[in-house]
PADRENLUM-813672 format. One record per atom (N, C-alpha, C, CB): x, y, z; residue in three letters. Coordinates in steps of 0.1 Angstrom, whole numbers, padded with zeros to 4 digits, always signed. Glycine has a CB too. Layout:
BEGIN
XYZALA
...
//
This chain:
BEGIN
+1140+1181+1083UNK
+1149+1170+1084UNK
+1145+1162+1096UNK
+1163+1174+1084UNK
+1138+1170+1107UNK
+1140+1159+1117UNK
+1123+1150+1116UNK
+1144+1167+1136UNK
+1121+1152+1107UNK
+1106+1146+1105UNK
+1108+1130+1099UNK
+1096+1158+1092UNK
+1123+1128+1099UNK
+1133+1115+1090UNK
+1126+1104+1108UNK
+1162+1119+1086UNK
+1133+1111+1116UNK
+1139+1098+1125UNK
+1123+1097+1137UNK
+1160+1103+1136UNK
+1123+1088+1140UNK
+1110+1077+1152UNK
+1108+1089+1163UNK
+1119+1057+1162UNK
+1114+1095+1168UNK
+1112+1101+1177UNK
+1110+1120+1176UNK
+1122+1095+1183UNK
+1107+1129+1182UNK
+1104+1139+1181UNK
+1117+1149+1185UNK
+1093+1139+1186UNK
+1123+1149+1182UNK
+1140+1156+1185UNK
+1136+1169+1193UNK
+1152+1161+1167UNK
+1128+1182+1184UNK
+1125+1187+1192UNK
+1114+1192+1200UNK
+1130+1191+1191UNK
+1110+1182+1204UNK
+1097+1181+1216UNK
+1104+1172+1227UNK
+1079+1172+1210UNK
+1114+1170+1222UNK
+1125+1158+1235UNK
+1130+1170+1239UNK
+1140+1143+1228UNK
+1136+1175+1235UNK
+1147+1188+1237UNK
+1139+1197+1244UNK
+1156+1195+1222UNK
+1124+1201+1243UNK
+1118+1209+1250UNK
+1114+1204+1264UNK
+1109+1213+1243UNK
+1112+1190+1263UNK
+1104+1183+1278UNK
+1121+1181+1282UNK
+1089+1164+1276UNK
+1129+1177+1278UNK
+1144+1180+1284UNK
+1144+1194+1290UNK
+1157+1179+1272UNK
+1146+1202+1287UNK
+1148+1219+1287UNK
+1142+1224+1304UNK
+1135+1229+1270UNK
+1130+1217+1300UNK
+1117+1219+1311UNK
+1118+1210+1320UNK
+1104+1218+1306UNK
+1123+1201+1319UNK
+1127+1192+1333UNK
+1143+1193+1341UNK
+1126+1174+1327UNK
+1149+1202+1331UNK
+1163+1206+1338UNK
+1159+1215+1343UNK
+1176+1209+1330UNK
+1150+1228+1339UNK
+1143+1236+1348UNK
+1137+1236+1360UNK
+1136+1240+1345UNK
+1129+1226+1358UNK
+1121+1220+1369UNK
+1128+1216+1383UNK
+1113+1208+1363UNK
+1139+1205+1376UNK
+1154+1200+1384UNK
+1154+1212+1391UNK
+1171+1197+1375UNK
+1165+1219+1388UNK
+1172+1228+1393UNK
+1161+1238+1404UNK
+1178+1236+1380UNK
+1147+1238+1398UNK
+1140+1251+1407UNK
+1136+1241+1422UNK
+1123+1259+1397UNK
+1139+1222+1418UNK
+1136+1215+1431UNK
+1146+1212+1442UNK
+1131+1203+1427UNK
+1155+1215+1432UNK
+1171+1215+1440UNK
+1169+1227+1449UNK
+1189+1217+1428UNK
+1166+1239+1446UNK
+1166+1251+1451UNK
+1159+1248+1464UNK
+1161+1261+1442UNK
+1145+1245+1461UNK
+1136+1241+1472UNK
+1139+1234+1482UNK
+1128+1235+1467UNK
+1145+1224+1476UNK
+1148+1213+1492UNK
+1162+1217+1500UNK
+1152+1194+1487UNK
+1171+1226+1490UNK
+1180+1235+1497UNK
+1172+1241+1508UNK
+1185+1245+1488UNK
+1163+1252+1505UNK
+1158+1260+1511UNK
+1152+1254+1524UNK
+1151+1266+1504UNK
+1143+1247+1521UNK
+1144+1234+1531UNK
+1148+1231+1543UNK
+1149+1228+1529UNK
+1158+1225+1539UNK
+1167+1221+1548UNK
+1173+1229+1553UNK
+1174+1213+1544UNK
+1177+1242+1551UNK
+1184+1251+1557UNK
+1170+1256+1568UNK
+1190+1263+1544UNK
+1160+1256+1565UNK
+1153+1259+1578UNK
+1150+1250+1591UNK
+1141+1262+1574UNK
+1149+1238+1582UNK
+1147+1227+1591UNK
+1162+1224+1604UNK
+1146+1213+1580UNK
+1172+1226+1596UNK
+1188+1226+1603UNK
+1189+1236+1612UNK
+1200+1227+1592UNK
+1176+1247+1610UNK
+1175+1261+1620UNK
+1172+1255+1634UNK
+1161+1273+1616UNK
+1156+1244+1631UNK
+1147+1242+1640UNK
+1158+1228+1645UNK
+1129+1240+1634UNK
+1165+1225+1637UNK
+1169+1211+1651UNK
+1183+1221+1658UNK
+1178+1187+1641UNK
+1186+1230+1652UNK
+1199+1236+1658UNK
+1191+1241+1671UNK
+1207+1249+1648UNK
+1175+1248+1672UNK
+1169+1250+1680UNK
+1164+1244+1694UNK
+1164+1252+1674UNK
+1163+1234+1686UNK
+1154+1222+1695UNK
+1171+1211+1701UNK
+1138+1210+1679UNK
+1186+1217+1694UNK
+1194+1210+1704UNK
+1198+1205+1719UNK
+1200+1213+1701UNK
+1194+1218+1730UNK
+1192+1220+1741UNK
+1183+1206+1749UNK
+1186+1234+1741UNK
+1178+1200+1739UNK
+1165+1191+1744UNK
+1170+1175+1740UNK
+1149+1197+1733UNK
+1178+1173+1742UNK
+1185+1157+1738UNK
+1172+1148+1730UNK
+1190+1146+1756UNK
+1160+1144+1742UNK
+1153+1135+1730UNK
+1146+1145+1719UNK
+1140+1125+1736UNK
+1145+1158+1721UNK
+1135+1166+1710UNK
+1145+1166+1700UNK
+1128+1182+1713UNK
+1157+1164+1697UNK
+1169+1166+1691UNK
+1172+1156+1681UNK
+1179+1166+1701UNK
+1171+1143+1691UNK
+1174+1132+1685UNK
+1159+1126+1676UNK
+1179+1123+1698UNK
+1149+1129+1682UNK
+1132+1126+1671UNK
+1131+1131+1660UNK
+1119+1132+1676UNK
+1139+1147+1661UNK
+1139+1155+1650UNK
+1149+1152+1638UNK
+1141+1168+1655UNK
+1163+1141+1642UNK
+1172+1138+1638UNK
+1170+1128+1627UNK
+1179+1136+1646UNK
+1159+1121+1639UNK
+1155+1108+1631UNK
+1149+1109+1619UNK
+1145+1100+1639UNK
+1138+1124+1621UNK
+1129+1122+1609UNK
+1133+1130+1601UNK
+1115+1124+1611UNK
+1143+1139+1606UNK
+1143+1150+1595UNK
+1158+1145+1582UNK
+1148+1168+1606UNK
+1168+1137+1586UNK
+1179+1129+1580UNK
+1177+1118+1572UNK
+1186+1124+1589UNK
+1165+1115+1572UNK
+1160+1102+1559UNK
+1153+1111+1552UNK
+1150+1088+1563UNK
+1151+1119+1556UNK
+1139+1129+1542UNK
+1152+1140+1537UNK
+1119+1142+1551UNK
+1164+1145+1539UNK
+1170+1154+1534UNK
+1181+1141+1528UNK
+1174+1168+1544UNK
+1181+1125+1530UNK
+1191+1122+1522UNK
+1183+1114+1511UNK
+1204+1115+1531UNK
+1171+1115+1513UNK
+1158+1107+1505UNK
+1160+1120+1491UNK
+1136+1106+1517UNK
+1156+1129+1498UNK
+1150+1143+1485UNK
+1163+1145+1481UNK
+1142+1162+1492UNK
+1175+1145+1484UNK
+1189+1150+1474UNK
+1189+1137+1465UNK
+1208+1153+1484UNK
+1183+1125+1470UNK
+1190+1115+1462UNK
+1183+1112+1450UNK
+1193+1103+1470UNK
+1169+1117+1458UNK
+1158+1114+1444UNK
+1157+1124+1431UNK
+1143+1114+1450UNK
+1168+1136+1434UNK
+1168+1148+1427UNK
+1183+1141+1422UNK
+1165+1164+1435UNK
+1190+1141+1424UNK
+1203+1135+1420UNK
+1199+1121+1405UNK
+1210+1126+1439UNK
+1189+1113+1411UNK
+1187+1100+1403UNK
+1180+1110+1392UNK
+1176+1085+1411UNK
+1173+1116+1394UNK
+1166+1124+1380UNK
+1172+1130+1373UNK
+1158+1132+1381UNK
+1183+1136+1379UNK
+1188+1143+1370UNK
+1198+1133+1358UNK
+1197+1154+1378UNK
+1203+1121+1370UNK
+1209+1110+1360UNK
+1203+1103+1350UNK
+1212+1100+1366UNK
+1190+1106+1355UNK
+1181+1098+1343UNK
+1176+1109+1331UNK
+1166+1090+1349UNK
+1180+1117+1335UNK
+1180+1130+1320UNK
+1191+1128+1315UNK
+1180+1147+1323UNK
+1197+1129+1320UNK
+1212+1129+1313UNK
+1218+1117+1305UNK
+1223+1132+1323UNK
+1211+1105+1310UNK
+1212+1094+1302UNK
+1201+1092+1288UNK
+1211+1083+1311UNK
+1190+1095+1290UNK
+1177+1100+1280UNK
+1184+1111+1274UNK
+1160+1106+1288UNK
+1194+1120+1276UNK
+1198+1134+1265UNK
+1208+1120+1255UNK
+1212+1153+1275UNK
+1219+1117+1264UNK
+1227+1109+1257UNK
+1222+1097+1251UNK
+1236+1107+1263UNK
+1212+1090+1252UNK
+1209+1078+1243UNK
+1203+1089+1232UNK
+1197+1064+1250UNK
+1193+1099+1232UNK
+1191+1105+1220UNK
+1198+1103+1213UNK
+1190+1116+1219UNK
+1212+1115+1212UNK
+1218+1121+1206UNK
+1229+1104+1200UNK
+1223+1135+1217UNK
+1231+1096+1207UNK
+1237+1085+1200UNK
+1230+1078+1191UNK
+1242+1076+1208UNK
+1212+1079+1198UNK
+1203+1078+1182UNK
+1203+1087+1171UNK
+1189+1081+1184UNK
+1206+1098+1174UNK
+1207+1106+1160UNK
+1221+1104+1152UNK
+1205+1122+1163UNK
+1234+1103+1162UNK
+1245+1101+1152UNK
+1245+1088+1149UNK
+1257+1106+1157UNK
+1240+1076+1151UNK
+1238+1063+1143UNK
+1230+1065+1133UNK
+1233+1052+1149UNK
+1217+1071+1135UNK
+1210+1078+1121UNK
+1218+1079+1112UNK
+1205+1092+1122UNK
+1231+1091+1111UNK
+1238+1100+1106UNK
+1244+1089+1099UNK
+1247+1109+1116UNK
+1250+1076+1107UNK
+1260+1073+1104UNK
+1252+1061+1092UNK
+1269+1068+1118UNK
+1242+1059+1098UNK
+1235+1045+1086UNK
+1232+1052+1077UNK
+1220+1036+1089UNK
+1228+1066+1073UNK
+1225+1072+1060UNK
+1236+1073+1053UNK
+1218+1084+1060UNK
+1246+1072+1058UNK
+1263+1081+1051UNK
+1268+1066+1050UNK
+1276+1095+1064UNK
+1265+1055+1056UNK
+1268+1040+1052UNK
+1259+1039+1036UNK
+1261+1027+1067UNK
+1247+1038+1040UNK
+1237+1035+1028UNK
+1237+1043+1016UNK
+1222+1036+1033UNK
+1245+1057+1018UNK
+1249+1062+1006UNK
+1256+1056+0998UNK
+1253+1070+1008UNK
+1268+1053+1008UNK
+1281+1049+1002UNK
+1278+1039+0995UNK
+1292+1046+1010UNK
+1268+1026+1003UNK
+1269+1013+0998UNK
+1265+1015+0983UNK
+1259+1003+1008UNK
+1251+1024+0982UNK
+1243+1024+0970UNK
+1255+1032+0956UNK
+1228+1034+0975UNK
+1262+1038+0963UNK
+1269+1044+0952UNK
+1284+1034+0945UNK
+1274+1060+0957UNK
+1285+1025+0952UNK
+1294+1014+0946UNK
+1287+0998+0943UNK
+1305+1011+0957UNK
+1275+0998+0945UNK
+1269+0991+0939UNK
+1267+0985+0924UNK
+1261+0994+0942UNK
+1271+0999+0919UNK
+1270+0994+0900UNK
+1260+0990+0897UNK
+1279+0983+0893UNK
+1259+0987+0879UNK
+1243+0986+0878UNK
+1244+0970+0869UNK
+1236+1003+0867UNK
+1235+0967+0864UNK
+1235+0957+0853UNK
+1240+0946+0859UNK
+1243+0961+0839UNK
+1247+0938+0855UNK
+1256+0929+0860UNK
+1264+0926+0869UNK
+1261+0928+0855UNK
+1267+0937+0871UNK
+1285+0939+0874UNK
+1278+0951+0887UNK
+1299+0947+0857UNK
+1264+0943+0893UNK
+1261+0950+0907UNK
+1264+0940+0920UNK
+1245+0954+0907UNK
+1270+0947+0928UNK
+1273+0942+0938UNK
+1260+0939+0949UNK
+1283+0951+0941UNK
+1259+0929+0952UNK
+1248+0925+0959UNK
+1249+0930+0979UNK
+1247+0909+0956UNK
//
């Protein structure tokens, strides 16, 4: 059945599957991360400018990497849901085009 509609339902649902995986094992990563990095500036606090250099560089890259993992995941989740509203309009135009064809009548007395 799914060999009906434009798109590959499930080879979407697999490269979906595998990019929520992927998500999640990058979320982990930049967790991990940052929890080391927040070691070395907790370290390097004692030192005002080593503190503040490390602040500089290390705070645009931990609110850069959450945000760019954040946007991806939004953009899966909008690619799952436009699918799935492609498939139930599918649904819905075949169960329209049924109907239409079965009140149509035949000969004369067909409804155009």
């Amino acid at each position: 059945m799914t060999d009906r509609y434009a798109i590959d339902i499930p080879g979407f649902l697999g490269l979906a599957g595998e990019t929520a995986r992927r998500l999640d094992d990058l979320t982990d990563a930049v967790g991990a991360t940052a929890h080391v990095l927040w070691g070395i500036r907790d370290a390097v606090a004692p030192v005002p400018e080593l503190f503040q250099a490390f602040c500089r560089v290390m705070d645009p890259w931990e609110a850069k990497a959450g945000g760019s993992i954040a946007h991806a995941g939004s953009v899966l989740t909008i690619a799952e849901q436009a699918v799935a509203e492609y498939c139930r309009a599918d649904v819905v135009m075949a169960v329209t085009a049924a109907q239409l064809e079965t009140r149509q009548g035949t000969g004369r007395w067909r409804v155009a």
